[in-house]
N, C-alpha and C positions, 0 to 999 in steps of 0.2 A: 185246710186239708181234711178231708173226710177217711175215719176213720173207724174201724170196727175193734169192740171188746166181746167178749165172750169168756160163759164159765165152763166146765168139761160136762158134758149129756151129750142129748139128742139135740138136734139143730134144729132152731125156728128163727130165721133172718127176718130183719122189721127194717125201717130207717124213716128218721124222723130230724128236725133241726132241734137241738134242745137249745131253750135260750130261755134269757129272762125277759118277759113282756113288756117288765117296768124300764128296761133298760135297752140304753145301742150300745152296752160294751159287746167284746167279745163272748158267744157263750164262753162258759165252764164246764167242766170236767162233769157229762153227763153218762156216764157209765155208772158212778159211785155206787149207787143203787143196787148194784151186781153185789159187791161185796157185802153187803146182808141180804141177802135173798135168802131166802130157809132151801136145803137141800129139797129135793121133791116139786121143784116150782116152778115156773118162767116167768120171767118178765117179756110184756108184751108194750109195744108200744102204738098206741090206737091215736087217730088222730079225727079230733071232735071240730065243729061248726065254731068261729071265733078260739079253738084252743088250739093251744101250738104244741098237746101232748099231754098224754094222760098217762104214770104206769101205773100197769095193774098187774097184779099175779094171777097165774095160770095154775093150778093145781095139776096136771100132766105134762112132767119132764124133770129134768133136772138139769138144760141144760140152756142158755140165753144167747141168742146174738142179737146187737142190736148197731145200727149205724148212726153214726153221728159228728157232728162237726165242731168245732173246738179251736182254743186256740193253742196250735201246737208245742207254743212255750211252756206250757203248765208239764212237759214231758221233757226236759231240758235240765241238765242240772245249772245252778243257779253260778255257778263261777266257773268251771269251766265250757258250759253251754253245749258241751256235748248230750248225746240223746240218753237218758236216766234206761241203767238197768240193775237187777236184784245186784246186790243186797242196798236200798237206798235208805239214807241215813237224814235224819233231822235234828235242827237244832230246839231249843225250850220258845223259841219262836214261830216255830211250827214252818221253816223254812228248810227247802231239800237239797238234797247234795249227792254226788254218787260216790263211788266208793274211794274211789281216786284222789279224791278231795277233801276227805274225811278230816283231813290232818288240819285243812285252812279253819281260822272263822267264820263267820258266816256274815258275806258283803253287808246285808241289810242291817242286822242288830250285831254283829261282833260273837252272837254266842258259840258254844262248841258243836257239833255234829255229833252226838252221842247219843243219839239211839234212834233202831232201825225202826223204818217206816213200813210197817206191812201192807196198810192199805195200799200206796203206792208201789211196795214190790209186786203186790199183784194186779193193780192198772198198768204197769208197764209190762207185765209179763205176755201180759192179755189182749192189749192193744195194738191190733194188727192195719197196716195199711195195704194198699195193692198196688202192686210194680206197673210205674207209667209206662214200659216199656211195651210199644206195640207186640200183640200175639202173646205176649207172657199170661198175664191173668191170674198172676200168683197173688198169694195174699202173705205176710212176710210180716215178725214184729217187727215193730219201729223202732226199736234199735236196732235189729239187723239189717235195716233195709240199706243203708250204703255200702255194706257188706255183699248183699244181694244183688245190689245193682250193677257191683263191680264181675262179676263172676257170672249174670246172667245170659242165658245163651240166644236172647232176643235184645242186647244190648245194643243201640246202634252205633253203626259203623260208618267211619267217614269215607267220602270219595278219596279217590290219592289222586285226582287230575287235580293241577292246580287252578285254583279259582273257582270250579265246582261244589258249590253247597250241601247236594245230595246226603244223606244219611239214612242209611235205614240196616235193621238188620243183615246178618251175612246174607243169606240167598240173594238179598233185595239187592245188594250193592254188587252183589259178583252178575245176575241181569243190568245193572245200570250202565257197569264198565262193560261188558259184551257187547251190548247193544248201544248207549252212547257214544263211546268211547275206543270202540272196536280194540278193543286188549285182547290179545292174543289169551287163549286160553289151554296149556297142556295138562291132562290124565295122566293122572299117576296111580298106579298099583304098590299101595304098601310092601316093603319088602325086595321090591323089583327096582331095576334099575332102569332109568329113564335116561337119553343120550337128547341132547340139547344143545344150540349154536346161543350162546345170549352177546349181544352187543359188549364192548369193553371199553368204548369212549362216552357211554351216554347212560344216564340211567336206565339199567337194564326195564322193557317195561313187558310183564307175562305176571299169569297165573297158574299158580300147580293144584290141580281140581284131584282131589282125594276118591278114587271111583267108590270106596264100600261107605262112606260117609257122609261125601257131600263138601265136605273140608277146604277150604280155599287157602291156599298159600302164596304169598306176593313175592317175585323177585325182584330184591331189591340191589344194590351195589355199583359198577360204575367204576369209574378210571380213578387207580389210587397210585399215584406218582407218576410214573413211567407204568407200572404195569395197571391191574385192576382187581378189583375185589367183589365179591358174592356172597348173599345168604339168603334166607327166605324169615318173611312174615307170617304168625298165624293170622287170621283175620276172625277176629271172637274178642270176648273183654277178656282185659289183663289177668283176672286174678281167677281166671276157668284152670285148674291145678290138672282134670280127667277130660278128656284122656291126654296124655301126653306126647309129642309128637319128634322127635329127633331126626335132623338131616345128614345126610353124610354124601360128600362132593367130591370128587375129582376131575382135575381138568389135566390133559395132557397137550404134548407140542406136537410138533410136528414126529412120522414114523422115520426112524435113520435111513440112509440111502442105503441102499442094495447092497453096495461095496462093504459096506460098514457093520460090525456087530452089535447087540447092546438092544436096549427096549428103546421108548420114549420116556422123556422128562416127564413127569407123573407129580402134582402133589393133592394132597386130599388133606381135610376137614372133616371132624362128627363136631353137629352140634346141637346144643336144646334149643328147640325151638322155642323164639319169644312169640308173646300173644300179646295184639293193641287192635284198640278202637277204631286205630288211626295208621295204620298200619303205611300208608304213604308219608307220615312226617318221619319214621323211625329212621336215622342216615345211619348207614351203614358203620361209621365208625361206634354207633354205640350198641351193636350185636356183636358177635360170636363169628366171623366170618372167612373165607377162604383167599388168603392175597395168591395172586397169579403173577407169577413174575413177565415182563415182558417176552421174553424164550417163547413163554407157551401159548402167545396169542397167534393167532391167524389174522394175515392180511395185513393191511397199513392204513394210520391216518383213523379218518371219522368211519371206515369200516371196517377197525380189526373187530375180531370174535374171540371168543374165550369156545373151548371147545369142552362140551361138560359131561358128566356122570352123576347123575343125580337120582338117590335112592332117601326115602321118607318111613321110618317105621314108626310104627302107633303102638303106645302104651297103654292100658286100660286098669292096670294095677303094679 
């Protein structure tokens, strides 16, 4: 994994492999360098005829980036192998641990975890990697980066046909199902109410395209007993918290006959919208969703219809 550290100044990007000549291990932890640097300085890293790397100081800056490759365990704490963040702690063995762990011994020699490791709070504070996620191009520490990953808004997204391989972020999969797949696609205006026929013996299969954002919602749902049920998918990574998005459904039955008074059978649903990757695996029974009693279906057999009201508001704080 190729990774970047850096101290706070002015930015001069370099990248080089740091490694030992003598050796085919893994390199090691080529940043350290950074952590005595005299304020005022940069490290530069030049690469010479037969050398695999020179640093030298720069007297104009005060501030370093440099790229390099590693082996990512040295960023791990040692027993629970999770990614090392401040406050990290070592034993008299000179073996690290994060904070969580503090309590155990230490795997290798038995000793205690009692006292903190500054050098290393500041390589892992420092040490950023960049999100494989195509179009992102963030750079994110390495501890946060499953954090990152999980909530980035170029995370990709699976097909929901089955058998289909496809993945790629939202826009890309909401062209893949249009165009491979010919999925129906309805516009929705936030706020506004949308009037809809969705299928009620089959998985319902449509998209609700968010017109001020671009936002695709899946509907999902399908025959639940005798009658059927409805909700909607965000299509984004799970743990995207902004903006937030809530549906609110109603389906009715048929209008009374002429002779008769009284409205129609009416029932409705609010609910929070969930957000998945994978937005065609989520079944309906593990959402928030609308049961439709038999009454309010249209038609008979493999072509009743659920008859709907479908309004989507957008939260942003």
């Amino acid at each position: 994994m190729q990774v970047a550290a850096g101290c706070k100044g002015s930015p001069v990007a370099t990248e080089t492999e740091m490694g030992d000549p003598q050796s085919a291990e893994e390199p090691r932890l080529a940043a350290e360098p950074l952590l005595h640097a005299p304020m005022k300085q940069e490290i530069a890293v030049h690469q010479a005829a037969g050398d695999s790397g020179a640093v030298v100081a720069a007297d104009h800056g005060s501030r370093m980036e440099i790229a390099v490759k590693m082996d990512v365990t040295l960023l791990h704490c040692a027993l629970c192998f999770s990614p090392l963040k401040p406050p990290v702690f070592q034993c008299k063995g000179g073996h690290v641990a994060c904070g969580r762990c503090v309590a155990e011994p230490c795997a290798e020699c038995g000793g205690a975890f009692d006292a903190r490791n500054a050098a290393m709070d500041a390589v892992v504070s420092s040490t950023t990697v960049d999100c494989d996620h195509a179009g992102c191009g963030r750079y994110v520490t390495y501890h946060d980066l499953a954090g990152h990953r999980g909530e980035c808004p170029h995370a990709p997204c699976a097909c929901t046909a089955p058998g289909c391989a496809f993945a790629g972020p939202a826009p890309a999969l909401l062209g893949h199902l249009t165009t491979l797949h010919s999925m129906p696609v309805h516009r929705v205006q936030y706020g506004k109410v949308l009037v809809l026929q969705v299928p009620a013996s089959q998985e319902p299969r449509g998209l609700l395209l968010g017109d001020e954002d671009g936002r695709a919602f899946l509907i999902v749902g399908g025959a639940l007993g005798p009658g059927a049920a409805v909700s909607a998918v965000c299509v984004r990574a799970e743990a995207m918290v902004w903006p937030r998005y809530t549906l609110k459904v109603w389906a009715s039955g048929p209008a009374p006959a002429p002779n008769r008074k009284g409205k129609a059978d009416t029932v409705m649903a609010e609910i929070e919208v969930t957000s998945s990757t994978a937005p065609g695996a989520v079944a309906v029974e593990e959402l928030a969703y609308l049961a439709v009693p038999p009454k309010l279906l249209v038609g008979a057999g493999a072509s009743r219809r659920m008859s709907l009201k479908i309004r989507i508001d957008k939260f942003t704080s």
